[in-house]
C-alpha positions in Angstrom: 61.6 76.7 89.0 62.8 79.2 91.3 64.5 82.5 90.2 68.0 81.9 92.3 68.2 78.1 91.1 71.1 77.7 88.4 70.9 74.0 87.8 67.9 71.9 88.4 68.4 68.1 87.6 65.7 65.5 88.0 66.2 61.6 87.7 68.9 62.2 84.9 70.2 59.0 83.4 72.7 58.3 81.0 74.3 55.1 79.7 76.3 53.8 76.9 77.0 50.5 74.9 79.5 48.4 74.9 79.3 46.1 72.8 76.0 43.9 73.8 76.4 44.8 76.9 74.7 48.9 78.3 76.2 50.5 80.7 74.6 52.4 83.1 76.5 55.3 83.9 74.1 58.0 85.6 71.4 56.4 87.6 68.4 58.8 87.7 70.3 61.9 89.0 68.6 64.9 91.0 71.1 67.8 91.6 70.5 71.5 92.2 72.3 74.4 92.5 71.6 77.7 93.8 72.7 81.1 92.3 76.3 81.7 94.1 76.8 78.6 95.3 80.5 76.5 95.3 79.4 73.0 94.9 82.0 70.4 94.4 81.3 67.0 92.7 83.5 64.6 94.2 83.9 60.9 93.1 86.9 58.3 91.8 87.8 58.0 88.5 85.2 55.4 86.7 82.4 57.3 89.0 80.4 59.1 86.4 81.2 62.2 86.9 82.7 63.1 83.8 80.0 62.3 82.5 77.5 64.5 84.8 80.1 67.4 84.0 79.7 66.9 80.2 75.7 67.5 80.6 76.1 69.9 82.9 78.2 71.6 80.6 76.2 71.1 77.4 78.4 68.8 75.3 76.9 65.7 76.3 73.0 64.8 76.1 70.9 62.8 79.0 69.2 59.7 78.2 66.6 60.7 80.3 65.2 62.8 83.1 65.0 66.9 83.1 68.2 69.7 83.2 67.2 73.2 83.5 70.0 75.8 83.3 69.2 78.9 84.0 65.7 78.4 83.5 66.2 77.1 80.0 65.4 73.7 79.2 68.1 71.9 77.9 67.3 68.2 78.3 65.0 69.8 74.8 67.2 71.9 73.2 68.7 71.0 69.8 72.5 70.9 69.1 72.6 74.2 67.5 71.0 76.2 70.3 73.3 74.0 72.8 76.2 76.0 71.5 74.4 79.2 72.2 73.8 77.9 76.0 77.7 77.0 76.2 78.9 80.1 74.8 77.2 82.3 77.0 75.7 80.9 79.7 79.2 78.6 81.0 82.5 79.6 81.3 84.7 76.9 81.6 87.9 76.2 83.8 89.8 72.9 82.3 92.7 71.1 84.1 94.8 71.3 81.0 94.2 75.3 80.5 92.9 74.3 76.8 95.0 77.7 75.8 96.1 78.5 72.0 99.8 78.3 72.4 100.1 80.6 69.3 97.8 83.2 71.3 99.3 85.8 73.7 97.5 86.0 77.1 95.5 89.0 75.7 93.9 87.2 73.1 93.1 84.0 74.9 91.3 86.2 77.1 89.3 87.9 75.1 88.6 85.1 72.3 85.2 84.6 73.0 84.3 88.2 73.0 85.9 88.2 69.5 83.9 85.0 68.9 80.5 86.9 70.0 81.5 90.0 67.2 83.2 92.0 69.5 85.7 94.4 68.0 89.1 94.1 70.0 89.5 97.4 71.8 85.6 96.4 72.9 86.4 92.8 74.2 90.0 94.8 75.6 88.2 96.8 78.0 85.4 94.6 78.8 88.4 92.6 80.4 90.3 95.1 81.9 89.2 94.7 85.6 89.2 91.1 85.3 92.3 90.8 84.1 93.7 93.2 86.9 92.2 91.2 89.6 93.6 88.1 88.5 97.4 89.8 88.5 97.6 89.6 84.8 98.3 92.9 83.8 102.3 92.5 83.0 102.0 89.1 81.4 99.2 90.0 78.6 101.7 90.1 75.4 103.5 86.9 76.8 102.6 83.6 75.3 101.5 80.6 77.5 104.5 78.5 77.4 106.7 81.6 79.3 103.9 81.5 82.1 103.9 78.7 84.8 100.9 76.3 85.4 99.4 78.9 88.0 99.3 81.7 85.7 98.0 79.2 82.8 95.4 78.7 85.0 94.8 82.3 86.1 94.7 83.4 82.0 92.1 80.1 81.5 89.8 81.8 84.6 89.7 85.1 83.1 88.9 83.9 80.0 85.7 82.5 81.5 85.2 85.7 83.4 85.4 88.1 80.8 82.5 86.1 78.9 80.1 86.6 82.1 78.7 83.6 82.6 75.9 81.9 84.8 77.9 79.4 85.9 81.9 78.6 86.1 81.8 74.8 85.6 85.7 73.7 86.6 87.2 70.6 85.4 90.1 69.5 88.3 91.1 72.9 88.1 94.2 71.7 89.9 95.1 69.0 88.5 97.6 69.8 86.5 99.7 72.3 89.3 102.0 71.4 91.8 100.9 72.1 96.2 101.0 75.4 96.1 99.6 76.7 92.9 96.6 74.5 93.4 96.4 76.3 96.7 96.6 79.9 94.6 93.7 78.8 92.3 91.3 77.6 95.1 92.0 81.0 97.1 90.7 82.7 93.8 87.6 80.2 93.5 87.1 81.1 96.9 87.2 84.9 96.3 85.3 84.4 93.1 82.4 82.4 95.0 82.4 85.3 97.7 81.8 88.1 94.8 78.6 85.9 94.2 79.8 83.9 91.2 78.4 80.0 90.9 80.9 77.8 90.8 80.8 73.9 90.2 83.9 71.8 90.5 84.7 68.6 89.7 87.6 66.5 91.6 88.8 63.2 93.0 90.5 65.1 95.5 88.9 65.3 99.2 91.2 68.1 99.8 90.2 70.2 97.1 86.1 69.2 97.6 86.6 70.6 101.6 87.4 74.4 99.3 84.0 74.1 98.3 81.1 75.4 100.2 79.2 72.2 99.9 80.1 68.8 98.3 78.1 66.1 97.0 79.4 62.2 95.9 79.5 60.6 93.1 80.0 56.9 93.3 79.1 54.3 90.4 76.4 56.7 88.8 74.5 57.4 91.6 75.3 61.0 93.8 74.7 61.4 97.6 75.2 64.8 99.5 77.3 65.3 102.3 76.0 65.9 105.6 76.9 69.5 107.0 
């Protein structure tokens, strides 16, 4: 595999029973992505791309078929090492925030530093230019329900900042925010992919896919890439 390829997926297939009946839901898969890349996976609901997400992001296994990440082989990797790869090697942007309410912005932040063994003023200053960038800096002792979606949203990204990660694989990012906070967020994925960060995004939306540098489709299991 080549050094600047992030994701490497060959004829990945999932399916799942219901009761007699097996449903296919990915149909021998190939997908790549390159190191800096904004890919957007676009399809309905019912398309299978939950389900591609959930491999991609380690919480679901393939059926069959081949996933490197990063180089590391994860279509053979046992559960335990799995949660390695998803600690360190994804940070994840979800469309609900998946914030602890009880939490202050400064320790949702910096929660999986703490999670890694490292001590708070550490995992503090590791985060300090992230969370300057992202326009957090007066809201870090506030708690989640005084911020509004965009800023829930902004804390969830520099969570998966501060933890470095190979890839930022994003859930509907905006799915949850009204027109113009949606807009905010895909500015930042847009600066983010410009500083040389990977970024995969999953959406239903057209709109949102069109932020993306490139967009492939996802339609009943099997995924075709858009032209241009």
């Amino acid at each position: 595999m080549e050094n600047d390829t992030v994701i490497s997926m060959q004829k990945v297939c999932k399916s799942y029973s219901m009761g007699s009946e097996k449903l296919n839901v990915l149909k021998s898969i190939d997908f790549s992505v390159k190191k800096g890349e904004f890919t957007a996976i676009l399809g309905p609901s019912g398309s299978g791309k939950s389900t591609l997400m959930n491999i991609i992001g380690c919480m679901d296994t393939l059926d069959s078929g081949s996933y490197l990440l990063n180089g590391i082989p994860v279509h053979e990797t046992k559960e335990k090492a799995l949660v390695r790869i998803r600690n360190h090697e994804i940070g994840f942007i979800f469309q609900n925030y998946h914030l602890i309410p009880t939490y202050t912005v400064m320790q949702n932040i910096i929660m999986p530093l703490l999670m890694r063994g490292k001590s708070r003023r550490a995992a503090e200053k590791e985060c300090e230019e992230v969370i300057s960038m992202l326009g957090l800096s007066d809201r870090l002792r506030h708690k989640p329900a005084k911020l509004s979606g965009g800023q829930r949203q902004r804390v969830a990204i520099a969570r998966a900042l501060c933890s470095k990660p190979t890839l930022l694989l994003a859930d509907e990012p905006t799915g949850a925010l009204d027109q113009s906070s949606g807009t905010e967020v895909l500015r930042l994925f847009t600066k983010l992919h410009e500083m040389g960060n990977t970024i995969v995004m999953i959406t239903h939306d057209l709109n949102v896919a069109k932020w993306a540098q490139r967009t492939v489709r996802i339609v009943d299991g099997e995924m075709f890439e858009d032209a241009g």
